[in-house]
N, C-alpha and C positions, 0 to 999 in steps of 0.2 A: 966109345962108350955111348949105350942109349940115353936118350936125354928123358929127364921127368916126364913132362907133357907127353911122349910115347910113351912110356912104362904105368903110367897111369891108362891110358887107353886098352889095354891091354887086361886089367886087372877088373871083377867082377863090381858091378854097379854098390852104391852104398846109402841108396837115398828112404831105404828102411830102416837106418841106423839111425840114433839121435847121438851116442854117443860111445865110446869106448870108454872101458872104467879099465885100470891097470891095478892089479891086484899082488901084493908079495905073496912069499910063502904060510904066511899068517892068517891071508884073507882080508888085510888092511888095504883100500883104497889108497894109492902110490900116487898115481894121476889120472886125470878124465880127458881123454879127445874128444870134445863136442865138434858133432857136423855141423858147421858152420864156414861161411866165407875163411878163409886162409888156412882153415885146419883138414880141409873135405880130403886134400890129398892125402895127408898123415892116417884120415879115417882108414880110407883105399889101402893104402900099404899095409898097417896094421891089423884091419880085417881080412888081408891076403895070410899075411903071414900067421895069425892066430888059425885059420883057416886051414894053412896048407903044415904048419907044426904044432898045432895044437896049446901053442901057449908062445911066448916071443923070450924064447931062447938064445944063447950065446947063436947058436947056428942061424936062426931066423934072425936075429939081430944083422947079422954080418950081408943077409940076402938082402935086406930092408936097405940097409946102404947103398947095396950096388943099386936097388930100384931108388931111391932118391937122387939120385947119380950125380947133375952137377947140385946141387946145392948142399950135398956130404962135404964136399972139398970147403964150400964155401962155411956150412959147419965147423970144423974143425981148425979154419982161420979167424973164425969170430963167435968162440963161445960165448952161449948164450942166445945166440942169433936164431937158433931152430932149434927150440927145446924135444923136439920130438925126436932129432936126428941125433940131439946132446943124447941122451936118453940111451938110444941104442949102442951111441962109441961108448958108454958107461957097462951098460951091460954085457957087451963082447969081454971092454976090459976087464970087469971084476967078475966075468963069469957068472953073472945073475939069472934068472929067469922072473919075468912077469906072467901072473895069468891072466887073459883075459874075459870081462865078462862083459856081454854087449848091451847095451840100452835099446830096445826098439823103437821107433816113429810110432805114433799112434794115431 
């Protein structure tokens, strides 16, 4: 399995983001990914995946894991530990969809 650090390298630059707003079916702000120190990767994954499915769906969900790759495992031994990763095993299991809408850098 690929490791983060490559799966991140791979994935389109983020540094005109400030932040990712995660939106329900409502339109209600759910959660906010700010570009910032510990969360840049979460940015990257998330702006691939809204990117490449149009919103972080059960299906982009499950693809978000494989790119997080070891620290999913380490997720799912220590909830709570990576709420971004918490986040996605939630929405694969109860079948949810986020949409997302981006913040720009100014």
């Amino acid at each position: 399995m690929a490791q983060f650090a490559e799966n991140l390298k791979k994935l389109p630059g983020v540094s005109h983001i400030a932040a990712i707003n995660l939106l329900d079916t409502a339109g209600e702000v759910q959660a906010v990914i700010e570009n910032k120190a510990g969360s840049q990767g979460s940015v990257a994954v998330y702006n691939h995946l809204a990117q490449t499915y149009g919103a972080i769906t059960p299906e982009a969900a499950r693809k978000g894991l494989e790119m997080f790759a070891e620290h999913t495992e380490d997720a799912r031994a220590n909830p709570g530990k990576h709420v971004n990763i918490d986040r996605l095993l939630m929405l694969v299991e109860e079948r949810k969809t986020l949409r997302t809408k981006h913040v720009f850098a100014v």
